[in-house]
N, C-alpha and C positions, 0 to 999 in steps of 0.2 A: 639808486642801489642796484638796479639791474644794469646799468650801463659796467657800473663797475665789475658786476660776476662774468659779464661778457668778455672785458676787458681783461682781467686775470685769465679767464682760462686759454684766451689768445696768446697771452705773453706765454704762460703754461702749456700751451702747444707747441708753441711755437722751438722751444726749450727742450721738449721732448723731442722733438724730429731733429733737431743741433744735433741732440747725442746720442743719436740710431745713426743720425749719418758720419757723426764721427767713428763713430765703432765700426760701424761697415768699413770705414776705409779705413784704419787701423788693423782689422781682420786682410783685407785683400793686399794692402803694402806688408802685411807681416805673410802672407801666402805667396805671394810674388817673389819675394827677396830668402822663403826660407822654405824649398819647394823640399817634401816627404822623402822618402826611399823610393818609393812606388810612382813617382813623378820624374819627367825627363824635361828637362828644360831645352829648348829646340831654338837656337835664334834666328829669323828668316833671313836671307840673302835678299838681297834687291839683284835682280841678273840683267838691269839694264845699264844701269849706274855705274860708275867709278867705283870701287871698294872702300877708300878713305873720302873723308872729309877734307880735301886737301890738295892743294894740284899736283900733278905727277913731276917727278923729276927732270931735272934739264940733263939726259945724256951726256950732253959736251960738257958738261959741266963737273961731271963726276970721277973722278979718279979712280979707274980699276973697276967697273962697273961688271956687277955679273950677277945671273937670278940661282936663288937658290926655289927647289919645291919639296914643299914638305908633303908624303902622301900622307902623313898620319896626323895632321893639322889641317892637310885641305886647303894651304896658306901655299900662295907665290911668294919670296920675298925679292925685292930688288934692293942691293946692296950696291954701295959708290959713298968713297970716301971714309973707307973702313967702317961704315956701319949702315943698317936698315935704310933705306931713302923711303918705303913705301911700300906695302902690306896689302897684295890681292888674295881676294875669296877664287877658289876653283873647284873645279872635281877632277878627280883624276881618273885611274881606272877601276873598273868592276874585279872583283876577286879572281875569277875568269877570264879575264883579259886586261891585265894590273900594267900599267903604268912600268916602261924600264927604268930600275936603279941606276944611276953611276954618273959619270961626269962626261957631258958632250959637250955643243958648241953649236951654235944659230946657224944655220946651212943657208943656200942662195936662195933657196926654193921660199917663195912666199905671193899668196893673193890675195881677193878680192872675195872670193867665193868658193866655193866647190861643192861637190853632191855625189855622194857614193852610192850606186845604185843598190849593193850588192849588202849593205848596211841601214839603207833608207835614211841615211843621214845626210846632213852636208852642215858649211858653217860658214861664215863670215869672218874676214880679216884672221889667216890661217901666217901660221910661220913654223916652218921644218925646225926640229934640232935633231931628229934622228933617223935615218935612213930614207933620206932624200923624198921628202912628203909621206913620209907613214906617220910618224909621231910628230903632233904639232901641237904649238899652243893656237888656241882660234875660240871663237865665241859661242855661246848656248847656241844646240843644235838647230838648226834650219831643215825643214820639208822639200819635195823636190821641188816647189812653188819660192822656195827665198827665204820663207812666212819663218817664224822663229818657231821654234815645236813649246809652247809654254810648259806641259807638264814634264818635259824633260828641264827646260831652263828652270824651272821650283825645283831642280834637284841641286842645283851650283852650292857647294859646298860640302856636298857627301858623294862618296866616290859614284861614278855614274857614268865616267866614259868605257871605248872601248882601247883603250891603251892614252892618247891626247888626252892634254892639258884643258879643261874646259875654265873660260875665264868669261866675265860680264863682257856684253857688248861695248861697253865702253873703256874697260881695259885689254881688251881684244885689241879695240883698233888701235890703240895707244903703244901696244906691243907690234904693231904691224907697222906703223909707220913710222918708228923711234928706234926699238934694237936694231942695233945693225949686224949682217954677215960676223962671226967669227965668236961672238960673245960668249963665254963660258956659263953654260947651264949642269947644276950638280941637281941631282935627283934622290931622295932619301926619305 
């Protein structure tokens, strides 16, 4: 007889912890998916990574290829073959030194590195489209050592530069080594 009250209240425990741990995740998938007034949903950027799940587009391959940047999305788009090829995270500019409007064009100017002494920044894999190396697209900001400044790269996707394009390291370099000279860049 005692084997069996053992036995029930194991089954009965065990039954009970089921349905706390059911609830508990019922509770936290109903808090994730259905965030208050007083809650901001924040989605992280990876600022090393490619932005999609997906390989980047073949250039040559695209008909009429041009980026559009949205500063009020925070979104690169690259466009070829009358629609979207592929969807990067960036920051653009601070309120104070906002990002220019309007419609340029990929200039010759492009490298490997650089480091502004006078800003304490510098970046990796840079490409001009606006007044011959001021406004570039290039990668989360670098230290005068090369090193990436991580608390500035946690910022890729909310405005955070000081006028440039900030893109992940690996859509940086993807932009440096694939657009070419002349390509139309709209800014909006």
């Amino acid at each position: 007889m005692k084997f069996k009250n053992v036995f029930a209240f194991i089954i009965v425990s065990v039954f009970i912890v089921m349905a706390l741990a059911a609830a508990q995740h019922s509770f936290a998938v109903r808090k994730a998916t259905t965030p208050s007034d007083s809650q901001t949903t924040i989605q992280s950027v990876y600022w090393k990574a490619p932005s999609e799940n997906k390989a980047y587009p073949e250039w040559s391959k695209m008909s009429k290829p041009w980026i559009y940047v949205s500063v009020k999305q925070q979104k690169v788009f690259i466009h070829g073959n009358g629609k979207v090829q592929y969807i990067m995270n960036c920051s653009t500019g601070i309120p104070s030194s906002p990002t220019p409007r309007g419609t340029f064009h990929i200039q010759k100017e492009r490298g490997y590195s650089f480091y502004n002494k006078r800003s304490h920044e510098g970046a990796h894999y840079w490409v001009s489209w606006l007044d011959h190396g001021v406004y570039l697209f290039h990668s989360v900001p670098t230290n005068a050592h090369g090193q990436y400044v991580v608390s500035e790269a946690e910022k890729l996707g909310t405005p955070a530069s000081h006028g440039c394009v900030r893109l992940s390291i690996a859509d940086a370099k993807w932009m440096y080594q694939t657009v070419p000279f002349g390509t139309k860049v709209v800014v909006h």
